[in-house]
Structures are given as structure tokens and as C-alpha cells.
N, CA, C and O atoms as a Tripos MOL2 file, in Angstrom:
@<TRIPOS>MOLECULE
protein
  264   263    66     0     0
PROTEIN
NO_CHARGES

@<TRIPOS>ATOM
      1 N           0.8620   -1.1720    0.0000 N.3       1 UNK1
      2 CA          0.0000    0.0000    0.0000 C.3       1 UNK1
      3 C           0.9090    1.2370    0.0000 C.2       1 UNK1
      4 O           1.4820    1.3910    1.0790 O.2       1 UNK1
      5 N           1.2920    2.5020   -1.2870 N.am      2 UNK2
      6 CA          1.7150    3.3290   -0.8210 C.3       2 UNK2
      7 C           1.0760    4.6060   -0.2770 C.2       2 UNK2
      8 O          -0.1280    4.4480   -0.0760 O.2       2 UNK2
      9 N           1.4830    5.6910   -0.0140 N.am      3 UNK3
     10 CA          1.1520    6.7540    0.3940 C.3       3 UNK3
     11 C          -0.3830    7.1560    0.3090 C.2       3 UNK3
     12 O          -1.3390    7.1090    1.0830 O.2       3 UNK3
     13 N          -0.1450    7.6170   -1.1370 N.am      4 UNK4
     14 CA         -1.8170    7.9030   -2.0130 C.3       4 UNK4
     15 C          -2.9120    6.6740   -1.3330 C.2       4 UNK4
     16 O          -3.9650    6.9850   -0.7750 O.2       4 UNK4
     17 N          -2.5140    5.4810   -1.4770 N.am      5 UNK5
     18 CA         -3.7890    4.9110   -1.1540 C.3       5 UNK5
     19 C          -3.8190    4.8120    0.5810 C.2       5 UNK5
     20 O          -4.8400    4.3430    1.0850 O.2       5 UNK5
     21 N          -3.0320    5.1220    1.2070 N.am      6 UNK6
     22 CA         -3.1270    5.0640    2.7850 C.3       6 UNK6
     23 C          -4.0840    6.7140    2.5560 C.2       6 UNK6
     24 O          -5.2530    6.8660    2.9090 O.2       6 UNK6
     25 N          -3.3800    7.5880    2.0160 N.am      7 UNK7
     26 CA         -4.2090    8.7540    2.3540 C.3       7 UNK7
     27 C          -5.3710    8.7760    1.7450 C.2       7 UNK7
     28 O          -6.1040    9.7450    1.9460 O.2       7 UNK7
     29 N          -5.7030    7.9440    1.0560 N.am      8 UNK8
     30 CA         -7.1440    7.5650    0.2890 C.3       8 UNK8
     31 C          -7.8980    6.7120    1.4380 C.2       8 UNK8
     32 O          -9.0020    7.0680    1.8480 O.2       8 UNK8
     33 N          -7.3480    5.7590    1.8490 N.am      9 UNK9
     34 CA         -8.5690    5.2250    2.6280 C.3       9 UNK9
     35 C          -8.2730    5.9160    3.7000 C.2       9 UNK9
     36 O          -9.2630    5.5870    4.3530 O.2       9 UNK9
     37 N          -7.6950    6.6110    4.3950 N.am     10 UNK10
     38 CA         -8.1670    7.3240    5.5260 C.3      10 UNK10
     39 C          -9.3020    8.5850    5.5670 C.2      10 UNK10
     40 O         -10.1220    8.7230    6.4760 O.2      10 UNK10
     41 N          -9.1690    9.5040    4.3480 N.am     11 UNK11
     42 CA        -10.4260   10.2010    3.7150 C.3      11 UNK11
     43 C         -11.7860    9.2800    3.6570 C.2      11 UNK11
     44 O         -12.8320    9.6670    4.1770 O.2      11 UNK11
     45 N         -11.6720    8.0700    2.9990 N.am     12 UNK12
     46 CA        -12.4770    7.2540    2.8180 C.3      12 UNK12
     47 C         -13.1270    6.5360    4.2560 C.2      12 UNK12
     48 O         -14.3010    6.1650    4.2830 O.2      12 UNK12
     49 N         -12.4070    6.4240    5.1850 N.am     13 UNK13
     50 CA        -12.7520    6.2380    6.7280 C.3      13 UNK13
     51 C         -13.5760    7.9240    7.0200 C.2      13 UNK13
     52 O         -14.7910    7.8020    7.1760 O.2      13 UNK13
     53 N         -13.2040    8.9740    7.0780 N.am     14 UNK14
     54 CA        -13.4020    9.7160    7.4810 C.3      14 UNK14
     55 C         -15.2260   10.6160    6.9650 C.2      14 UNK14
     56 O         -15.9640   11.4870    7.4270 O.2      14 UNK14
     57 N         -15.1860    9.6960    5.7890 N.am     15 UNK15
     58 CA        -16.3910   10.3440    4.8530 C.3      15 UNK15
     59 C         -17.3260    8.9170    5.6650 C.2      15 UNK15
     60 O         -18.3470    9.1990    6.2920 O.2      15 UNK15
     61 N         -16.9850    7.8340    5.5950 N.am     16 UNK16
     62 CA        -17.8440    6.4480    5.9900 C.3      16 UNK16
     63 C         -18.5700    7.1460    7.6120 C.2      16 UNK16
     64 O         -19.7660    7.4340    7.6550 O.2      16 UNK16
     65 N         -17.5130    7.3660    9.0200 N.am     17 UNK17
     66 CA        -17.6150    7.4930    9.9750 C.3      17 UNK17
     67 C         -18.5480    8.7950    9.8190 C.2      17 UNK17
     68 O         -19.5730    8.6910   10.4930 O.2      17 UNK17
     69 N         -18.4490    9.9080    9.1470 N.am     18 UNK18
     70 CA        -19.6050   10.9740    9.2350 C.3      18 UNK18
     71 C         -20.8120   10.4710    8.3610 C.2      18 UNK18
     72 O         -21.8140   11.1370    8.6210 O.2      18 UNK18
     73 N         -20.9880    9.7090    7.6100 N.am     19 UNK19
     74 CA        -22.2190    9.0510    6.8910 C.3      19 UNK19
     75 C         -23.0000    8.8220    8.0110 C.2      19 UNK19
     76 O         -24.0490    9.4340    8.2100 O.2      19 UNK19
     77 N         -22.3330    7.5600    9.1200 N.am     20 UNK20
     78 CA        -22.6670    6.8710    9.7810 C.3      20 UNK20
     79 C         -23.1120    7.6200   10.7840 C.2      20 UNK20
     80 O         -23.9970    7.1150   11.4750 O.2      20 UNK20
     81 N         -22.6500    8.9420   11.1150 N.am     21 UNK21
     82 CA        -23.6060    9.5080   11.9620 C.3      21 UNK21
     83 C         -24.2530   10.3250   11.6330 C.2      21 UNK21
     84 O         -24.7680   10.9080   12.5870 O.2      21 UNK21
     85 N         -24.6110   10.8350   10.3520 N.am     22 UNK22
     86 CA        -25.4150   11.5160   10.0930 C.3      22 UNK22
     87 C         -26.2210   10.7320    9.4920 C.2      22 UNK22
     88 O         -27.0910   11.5340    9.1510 O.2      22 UNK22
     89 N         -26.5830    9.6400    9.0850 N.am     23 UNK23
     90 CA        -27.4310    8.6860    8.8140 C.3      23 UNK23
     91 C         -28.3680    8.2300   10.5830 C.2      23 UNK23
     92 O         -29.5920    8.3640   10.6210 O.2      23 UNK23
     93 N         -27.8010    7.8620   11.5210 N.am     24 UNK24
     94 CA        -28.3240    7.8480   12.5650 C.3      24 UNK24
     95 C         -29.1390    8.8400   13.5680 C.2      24 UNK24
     96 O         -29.9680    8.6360   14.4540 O.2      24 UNK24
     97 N         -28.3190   10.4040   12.8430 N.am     25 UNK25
     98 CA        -28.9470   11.7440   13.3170 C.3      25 UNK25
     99 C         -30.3070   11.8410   12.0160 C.2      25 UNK25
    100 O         -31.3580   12.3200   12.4420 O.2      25 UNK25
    101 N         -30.2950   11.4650   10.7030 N.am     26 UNK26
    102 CA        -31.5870   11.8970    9.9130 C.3      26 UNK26
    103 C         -31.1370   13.0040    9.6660 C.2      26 UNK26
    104 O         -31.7730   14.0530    9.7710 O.2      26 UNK26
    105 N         -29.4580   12.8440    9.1470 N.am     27 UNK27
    106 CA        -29.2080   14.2820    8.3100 C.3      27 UNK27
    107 C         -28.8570   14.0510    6.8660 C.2      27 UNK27
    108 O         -27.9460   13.3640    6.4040 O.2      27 UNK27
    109 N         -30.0020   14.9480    6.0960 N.am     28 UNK28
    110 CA        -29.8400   14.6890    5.1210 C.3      28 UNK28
    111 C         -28.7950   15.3700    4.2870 C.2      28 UNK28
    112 O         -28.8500   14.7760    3.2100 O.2      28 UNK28
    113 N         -27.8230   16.3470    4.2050 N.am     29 UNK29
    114 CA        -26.8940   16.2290    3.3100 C.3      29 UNK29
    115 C         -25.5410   16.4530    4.1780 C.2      29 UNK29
    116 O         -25.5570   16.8510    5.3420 O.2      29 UNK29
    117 N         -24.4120   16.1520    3.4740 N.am     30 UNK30
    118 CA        -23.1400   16.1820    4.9140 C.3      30 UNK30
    119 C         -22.7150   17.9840    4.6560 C.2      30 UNK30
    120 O         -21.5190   18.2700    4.6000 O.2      30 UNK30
    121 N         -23.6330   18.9540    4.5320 N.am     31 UNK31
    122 CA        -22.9410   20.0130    4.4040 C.3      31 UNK31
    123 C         -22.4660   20.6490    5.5480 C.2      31 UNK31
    124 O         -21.7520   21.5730    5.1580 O.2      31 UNK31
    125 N         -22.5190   20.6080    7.2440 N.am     32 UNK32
    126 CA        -22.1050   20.5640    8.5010 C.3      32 UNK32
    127 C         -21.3210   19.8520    8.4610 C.2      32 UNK32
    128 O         -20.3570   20.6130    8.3820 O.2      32 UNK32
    129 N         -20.7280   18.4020    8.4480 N.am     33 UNK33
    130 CA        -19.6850   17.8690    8.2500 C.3      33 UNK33
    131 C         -18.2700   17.9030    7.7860 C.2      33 UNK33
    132 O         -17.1920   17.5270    8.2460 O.2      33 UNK33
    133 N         -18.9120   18.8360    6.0810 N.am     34 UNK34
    134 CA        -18.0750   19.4170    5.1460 C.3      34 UNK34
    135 C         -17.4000   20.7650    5.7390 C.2      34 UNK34
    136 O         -16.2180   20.9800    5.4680 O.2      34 UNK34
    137 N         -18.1750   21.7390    6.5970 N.am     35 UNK35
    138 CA        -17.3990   22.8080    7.1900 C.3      35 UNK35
    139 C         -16.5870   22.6660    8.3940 C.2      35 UNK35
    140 O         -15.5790   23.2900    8.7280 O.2      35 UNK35
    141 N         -17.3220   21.5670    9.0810 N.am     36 UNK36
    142 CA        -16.9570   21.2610   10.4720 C.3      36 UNK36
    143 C         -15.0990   20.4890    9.8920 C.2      36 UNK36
    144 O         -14.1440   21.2640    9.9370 O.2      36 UNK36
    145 N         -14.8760   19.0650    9.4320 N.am     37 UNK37
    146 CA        -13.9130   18.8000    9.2660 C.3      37 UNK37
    147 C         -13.3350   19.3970    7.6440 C.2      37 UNK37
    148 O         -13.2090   18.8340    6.5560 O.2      37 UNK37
    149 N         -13.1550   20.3730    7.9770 N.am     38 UNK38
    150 CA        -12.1420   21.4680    7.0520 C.3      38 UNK38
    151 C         -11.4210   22.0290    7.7600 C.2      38 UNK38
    152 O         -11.7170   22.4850    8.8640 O.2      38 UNK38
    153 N          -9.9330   22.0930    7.0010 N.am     39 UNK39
    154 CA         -8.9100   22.8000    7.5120 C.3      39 UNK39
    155 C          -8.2890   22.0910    8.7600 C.2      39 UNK39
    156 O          -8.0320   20.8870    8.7320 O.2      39 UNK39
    157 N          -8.0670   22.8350    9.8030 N.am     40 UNK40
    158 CA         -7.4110   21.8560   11.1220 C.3      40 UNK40
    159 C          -7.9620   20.7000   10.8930 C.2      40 UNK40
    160 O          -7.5810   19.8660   10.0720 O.2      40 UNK40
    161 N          -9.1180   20.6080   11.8140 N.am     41 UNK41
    162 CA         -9.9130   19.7040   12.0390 C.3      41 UNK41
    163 C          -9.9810   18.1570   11.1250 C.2      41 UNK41
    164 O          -9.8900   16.9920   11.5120 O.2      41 UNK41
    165 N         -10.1310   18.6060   10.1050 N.am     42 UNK42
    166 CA         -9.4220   17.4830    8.6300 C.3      42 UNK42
    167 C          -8.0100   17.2320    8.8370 C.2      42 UNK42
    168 O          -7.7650   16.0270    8.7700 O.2      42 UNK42
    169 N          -7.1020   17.8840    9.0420 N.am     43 UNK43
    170 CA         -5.8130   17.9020    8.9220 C.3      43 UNK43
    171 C          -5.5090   16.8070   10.2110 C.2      43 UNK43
    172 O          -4.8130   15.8360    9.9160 O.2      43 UNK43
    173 N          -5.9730   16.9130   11.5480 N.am     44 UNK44
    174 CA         -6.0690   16.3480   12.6460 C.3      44 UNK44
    175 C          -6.2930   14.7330   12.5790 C.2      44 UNK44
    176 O          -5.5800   13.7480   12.7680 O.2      44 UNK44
    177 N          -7.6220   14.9630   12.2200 N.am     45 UNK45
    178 CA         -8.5830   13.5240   11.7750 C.3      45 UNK45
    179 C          -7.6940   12.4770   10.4070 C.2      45 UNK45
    180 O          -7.5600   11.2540   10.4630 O.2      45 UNK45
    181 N          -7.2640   13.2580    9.4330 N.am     46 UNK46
    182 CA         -6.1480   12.2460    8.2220 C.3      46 UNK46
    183 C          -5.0490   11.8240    9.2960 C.2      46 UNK46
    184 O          -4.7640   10.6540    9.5510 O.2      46 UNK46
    185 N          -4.4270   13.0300    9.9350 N.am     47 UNK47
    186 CA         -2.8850   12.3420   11.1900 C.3      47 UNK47
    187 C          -3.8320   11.0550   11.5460 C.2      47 UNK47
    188 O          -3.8230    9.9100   11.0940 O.2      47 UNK47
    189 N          -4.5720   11.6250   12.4320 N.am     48 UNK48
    190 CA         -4.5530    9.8620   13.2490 C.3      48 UNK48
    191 C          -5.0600    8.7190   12.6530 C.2      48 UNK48
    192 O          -4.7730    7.5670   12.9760 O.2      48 UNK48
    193 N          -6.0490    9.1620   11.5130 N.am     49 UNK49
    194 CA         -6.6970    7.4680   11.0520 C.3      49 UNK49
    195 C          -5.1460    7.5470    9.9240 C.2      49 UNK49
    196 O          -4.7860    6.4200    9.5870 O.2      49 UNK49
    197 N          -4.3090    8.6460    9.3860 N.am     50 UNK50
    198 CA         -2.9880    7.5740    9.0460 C.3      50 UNK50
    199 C          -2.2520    7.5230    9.1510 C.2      50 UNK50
    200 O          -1.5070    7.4060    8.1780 O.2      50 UNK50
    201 N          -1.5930    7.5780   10.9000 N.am     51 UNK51
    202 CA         -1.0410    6.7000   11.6530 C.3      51 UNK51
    203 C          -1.6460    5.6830   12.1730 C.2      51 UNK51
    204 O          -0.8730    4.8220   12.5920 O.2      51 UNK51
    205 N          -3.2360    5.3770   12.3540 N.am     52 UNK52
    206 CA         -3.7520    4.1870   12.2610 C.3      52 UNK52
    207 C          -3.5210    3.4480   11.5240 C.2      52 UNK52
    208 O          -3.2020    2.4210   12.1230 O.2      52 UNK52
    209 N          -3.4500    3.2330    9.8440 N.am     53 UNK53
    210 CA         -3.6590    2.8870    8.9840 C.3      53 UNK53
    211 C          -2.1740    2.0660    8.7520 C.2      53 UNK53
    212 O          -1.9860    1.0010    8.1640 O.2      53 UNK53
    213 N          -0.9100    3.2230    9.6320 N.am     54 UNK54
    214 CA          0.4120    2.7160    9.0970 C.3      54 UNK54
    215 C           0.8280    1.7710   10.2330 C.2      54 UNK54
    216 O           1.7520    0.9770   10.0580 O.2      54 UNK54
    217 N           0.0680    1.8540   11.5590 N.am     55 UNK55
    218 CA          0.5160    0.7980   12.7670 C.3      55 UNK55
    219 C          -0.1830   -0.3800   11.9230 C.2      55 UNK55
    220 O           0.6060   -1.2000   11.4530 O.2      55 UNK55
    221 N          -1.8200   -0.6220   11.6120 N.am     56 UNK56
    222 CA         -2.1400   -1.9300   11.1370 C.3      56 UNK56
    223 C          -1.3510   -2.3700   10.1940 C.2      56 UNK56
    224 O          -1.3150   -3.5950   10.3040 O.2      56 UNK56
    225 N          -0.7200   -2.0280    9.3520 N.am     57 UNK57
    226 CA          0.0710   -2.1760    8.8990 C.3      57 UNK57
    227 C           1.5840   -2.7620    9.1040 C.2      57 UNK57
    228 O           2.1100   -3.6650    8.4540 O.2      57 UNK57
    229 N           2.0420   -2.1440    9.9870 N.am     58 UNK58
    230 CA          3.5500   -2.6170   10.2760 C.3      58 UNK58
    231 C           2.9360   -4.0020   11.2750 C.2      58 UNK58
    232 O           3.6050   -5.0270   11.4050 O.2      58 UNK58
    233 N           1.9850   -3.8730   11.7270 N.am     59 UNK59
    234 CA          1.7340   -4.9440   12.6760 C.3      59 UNK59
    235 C           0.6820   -6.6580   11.7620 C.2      59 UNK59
    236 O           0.3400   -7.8130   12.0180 O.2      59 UNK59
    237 N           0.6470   -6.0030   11.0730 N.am     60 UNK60
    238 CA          0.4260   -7.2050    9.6590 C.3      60 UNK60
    239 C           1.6710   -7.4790    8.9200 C.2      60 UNK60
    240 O           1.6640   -8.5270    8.2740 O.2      60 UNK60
    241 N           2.5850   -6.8650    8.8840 N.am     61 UNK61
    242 CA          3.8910   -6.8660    7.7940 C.3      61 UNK61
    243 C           4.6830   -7.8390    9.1090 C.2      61 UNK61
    244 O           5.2240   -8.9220    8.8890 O.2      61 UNK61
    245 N           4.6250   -7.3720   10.0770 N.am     62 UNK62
    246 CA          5.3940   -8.7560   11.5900 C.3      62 UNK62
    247 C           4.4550   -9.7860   11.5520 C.2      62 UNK62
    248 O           4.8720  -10.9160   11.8050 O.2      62 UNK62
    249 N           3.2660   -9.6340   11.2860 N.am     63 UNK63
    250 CA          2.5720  -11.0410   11.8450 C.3      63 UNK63
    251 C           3.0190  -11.9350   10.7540 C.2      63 UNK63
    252 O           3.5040  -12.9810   11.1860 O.2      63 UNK63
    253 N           2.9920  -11.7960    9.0910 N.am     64 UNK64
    254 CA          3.2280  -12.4010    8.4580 C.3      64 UNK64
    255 C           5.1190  -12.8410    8.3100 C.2      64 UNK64
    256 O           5.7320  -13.5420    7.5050 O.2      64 UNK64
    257 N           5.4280  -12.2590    9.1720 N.am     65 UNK65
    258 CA          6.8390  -12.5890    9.2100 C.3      65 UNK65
    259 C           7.0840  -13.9330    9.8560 C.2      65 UNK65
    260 O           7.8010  -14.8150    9.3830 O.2      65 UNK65
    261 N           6.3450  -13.9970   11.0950 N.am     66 UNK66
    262 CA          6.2610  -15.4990   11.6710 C.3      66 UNK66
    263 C           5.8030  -16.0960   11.8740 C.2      66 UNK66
    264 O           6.3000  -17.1360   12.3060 O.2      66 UNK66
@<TRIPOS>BOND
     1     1     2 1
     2     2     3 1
     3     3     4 2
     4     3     5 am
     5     5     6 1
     6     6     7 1
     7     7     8 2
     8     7     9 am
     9     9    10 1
    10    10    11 1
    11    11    12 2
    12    11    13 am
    13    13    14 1
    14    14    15 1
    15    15    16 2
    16    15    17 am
    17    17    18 1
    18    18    19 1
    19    19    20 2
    20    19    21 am
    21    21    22 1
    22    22    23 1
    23    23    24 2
    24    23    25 am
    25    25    26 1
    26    26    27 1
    27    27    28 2
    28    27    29 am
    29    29    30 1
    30    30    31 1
    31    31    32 2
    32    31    33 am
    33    33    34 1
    34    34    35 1
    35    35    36 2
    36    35    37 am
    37    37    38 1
    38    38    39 1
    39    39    40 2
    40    39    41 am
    41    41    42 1
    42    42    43 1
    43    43    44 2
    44    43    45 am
    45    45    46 1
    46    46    47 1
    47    47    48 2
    48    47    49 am
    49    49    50 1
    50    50    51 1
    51    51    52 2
    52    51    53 am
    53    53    54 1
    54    54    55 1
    55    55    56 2
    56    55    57 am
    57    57    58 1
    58    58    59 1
    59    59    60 2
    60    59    61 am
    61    61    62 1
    62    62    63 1
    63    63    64 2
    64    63    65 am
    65    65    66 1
    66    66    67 1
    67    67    68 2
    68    67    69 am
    69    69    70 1
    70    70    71 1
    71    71    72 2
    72    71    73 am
    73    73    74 1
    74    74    75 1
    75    75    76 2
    76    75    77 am
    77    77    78 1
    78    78    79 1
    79    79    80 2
    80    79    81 am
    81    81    82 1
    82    82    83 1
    83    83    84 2
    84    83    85 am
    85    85    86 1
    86    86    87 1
    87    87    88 2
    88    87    89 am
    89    89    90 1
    90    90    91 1
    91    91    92 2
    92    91    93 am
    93    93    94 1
    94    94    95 1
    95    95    96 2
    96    95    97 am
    97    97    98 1
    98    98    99 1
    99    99   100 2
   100    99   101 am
   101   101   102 1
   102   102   103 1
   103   103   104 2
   104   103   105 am
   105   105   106 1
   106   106   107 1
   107   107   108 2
   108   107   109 am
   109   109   110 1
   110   110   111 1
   111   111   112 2
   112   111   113 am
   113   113   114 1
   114   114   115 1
   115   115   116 2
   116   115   117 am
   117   117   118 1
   118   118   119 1
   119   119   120 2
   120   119   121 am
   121   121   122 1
   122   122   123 1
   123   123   124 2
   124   123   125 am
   125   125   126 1
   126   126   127 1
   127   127   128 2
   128   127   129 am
   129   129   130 1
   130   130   131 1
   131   131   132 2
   132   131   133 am
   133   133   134 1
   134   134   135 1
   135   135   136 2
   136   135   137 am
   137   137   138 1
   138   138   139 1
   139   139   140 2
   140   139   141 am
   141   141   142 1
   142   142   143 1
   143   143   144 2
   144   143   145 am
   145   145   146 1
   146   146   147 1
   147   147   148 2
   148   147   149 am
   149   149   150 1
   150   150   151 1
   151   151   152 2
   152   151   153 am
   153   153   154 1
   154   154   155 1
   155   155   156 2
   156   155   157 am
   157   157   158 1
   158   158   159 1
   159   159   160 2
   160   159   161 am
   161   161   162 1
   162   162   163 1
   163   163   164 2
   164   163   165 am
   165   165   166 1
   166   166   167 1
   167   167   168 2
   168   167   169 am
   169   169   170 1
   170   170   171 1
   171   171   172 2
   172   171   173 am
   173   173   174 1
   174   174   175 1
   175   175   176 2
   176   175   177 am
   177   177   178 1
   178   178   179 1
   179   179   180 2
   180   179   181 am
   181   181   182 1
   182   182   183 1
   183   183   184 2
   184   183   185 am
   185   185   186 1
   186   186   187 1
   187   187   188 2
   188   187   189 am
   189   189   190 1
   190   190   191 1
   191   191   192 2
   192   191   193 am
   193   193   194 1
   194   194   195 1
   195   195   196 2
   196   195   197 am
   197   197   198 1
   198   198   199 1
   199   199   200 2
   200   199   201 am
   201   201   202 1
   202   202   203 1
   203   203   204 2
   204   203   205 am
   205   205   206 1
   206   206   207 1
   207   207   208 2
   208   207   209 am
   209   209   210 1
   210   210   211 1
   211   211   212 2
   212   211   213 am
   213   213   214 1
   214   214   215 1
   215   215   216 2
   216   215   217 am
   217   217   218 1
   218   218   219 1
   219   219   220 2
   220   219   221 am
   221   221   222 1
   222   222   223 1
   223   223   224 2
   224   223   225 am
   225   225   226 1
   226   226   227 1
   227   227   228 2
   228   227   229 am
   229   229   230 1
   230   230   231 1
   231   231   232 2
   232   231   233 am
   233   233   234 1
   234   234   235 1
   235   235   236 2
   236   235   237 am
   237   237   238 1
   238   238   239 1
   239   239   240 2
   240   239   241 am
   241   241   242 1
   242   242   243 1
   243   243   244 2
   244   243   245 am
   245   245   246 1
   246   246   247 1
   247   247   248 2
   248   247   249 am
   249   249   250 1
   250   250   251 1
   251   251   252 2
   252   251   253 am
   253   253   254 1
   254   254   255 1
   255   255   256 2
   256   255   257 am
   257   257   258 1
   258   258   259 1
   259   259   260 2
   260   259   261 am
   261   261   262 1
   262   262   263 1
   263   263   264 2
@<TRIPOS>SUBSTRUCTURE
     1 UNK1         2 RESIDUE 1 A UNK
     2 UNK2         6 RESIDUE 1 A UNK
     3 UNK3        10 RESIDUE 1 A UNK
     4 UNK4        14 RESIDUE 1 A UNK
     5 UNK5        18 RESIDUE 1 A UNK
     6 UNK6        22 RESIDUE 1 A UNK
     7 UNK7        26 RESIDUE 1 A UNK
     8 UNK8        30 RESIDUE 1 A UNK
     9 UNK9        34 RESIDUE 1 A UNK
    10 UNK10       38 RESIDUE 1 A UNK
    11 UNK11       42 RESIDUE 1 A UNK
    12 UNK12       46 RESIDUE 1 A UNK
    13 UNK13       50 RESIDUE 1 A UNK
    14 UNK14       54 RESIDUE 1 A UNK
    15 UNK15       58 RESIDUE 1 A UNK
    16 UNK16       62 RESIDUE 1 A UNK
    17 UNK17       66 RESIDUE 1 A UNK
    18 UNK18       70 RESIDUE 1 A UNK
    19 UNK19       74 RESIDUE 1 A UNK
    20 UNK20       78 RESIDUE 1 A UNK
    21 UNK21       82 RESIDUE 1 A UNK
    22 UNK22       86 RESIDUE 1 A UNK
    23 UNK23       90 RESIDUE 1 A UNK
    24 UNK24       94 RESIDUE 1 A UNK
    25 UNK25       98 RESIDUE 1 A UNK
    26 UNK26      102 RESIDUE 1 A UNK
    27 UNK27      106 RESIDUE 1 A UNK
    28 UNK28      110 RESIDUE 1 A UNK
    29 UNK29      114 RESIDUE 1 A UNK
    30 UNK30      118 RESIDUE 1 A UNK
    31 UNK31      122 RESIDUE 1 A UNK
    32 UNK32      126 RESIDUE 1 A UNK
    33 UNK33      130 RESIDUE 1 A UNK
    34 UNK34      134 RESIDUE 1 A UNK
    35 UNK35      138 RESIDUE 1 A UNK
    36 UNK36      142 RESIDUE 1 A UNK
    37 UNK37      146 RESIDUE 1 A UNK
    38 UNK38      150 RESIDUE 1 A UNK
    39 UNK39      154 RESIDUE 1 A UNK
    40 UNK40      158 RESIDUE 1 A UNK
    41 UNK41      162 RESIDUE 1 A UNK
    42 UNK42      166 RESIDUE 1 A UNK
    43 UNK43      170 RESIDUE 1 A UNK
    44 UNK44      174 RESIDUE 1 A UNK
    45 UNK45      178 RESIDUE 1 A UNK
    46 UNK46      182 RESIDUE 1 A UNK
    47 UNK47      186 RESIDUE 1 A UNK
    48 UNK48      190 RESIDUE 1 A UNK
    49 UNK49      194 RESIDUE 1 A UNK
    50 UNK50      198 RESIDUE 1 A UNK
    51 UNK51      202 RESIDUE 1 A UNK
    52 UNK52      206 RESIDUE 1 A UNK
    53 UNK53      210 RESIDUE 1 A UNK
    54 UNK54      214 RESIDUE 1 A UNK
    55 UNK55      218 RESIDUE 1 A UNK
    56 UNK56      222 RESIDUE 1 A UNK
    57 UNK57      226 RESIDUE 1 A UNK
    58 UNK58      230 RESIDUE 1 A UNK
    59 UNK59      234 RESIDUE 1 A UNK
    60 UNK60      238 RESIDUE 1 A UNK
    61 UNK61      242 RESIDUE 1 A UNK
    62 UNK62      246 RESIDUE 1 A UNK
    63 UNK63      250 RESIDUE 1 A UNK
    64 UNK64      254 RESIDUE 1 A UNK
    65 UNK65      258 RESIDUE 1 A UNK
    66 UNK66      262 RESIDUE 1 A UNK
């Protein structure tokens, strides 16, 4: 997996996880979502789901080692 697609599915986590609650709130379009994670807030949320993305990772790249 390089870069582009780690920073692809972490966007892709990040659009799923606000679906999922604005589907449970009965909101119908993500335009609060869209202002809310912009800028910092986006910038914040990509760091950690990819450094999430790169621990499952190194920790699948050892498991298959032994």
C-alpha cells in the first residue's frame, strides 16, 4: 500500500464514519460535516486514522513474518 492509497482510505474512513452519523442523526446532506472537518480539524482527523492505517500495517507486515 503506498502513500496515495493510505491517504485515500483514511479520507475514505473519514467520509464512511460521518455518513454513519449523520445517517443515525436523519441528516440529510453532509454540508455541517463538510465545514466542520475542514482545515485543522481534517488535517487532525487524516494524522490519526494515518497513523492508524500505518501501525495496522507494520503490525500485519510482523505477523506475516512469523
Amino acid at each position: 500500500m503506498n502513500k496515495q492509497d493510505i491517504q485515500d482510505l483514511a479520507e475514505n474512513a473519514l467520509h464512511e464514519a460521518c455518513r454513519h452519523i449523520q445517517d443515525a442523526l436523519g441528516v440529510k446532506t453532509g454540508d455541517v460535516g463538510g465545514l466542520f472537518f475542514s482545515g485543522l480539524e481534517e488535517e487532525r482527523i487524516h494524522e490519526i486514522l494515518t497513523r492508524y492505517i500505518q501501525t495496522e500495517l507494520m503490525y500485519q507486515s510482523s505477523e506475516k513474518k512469523e
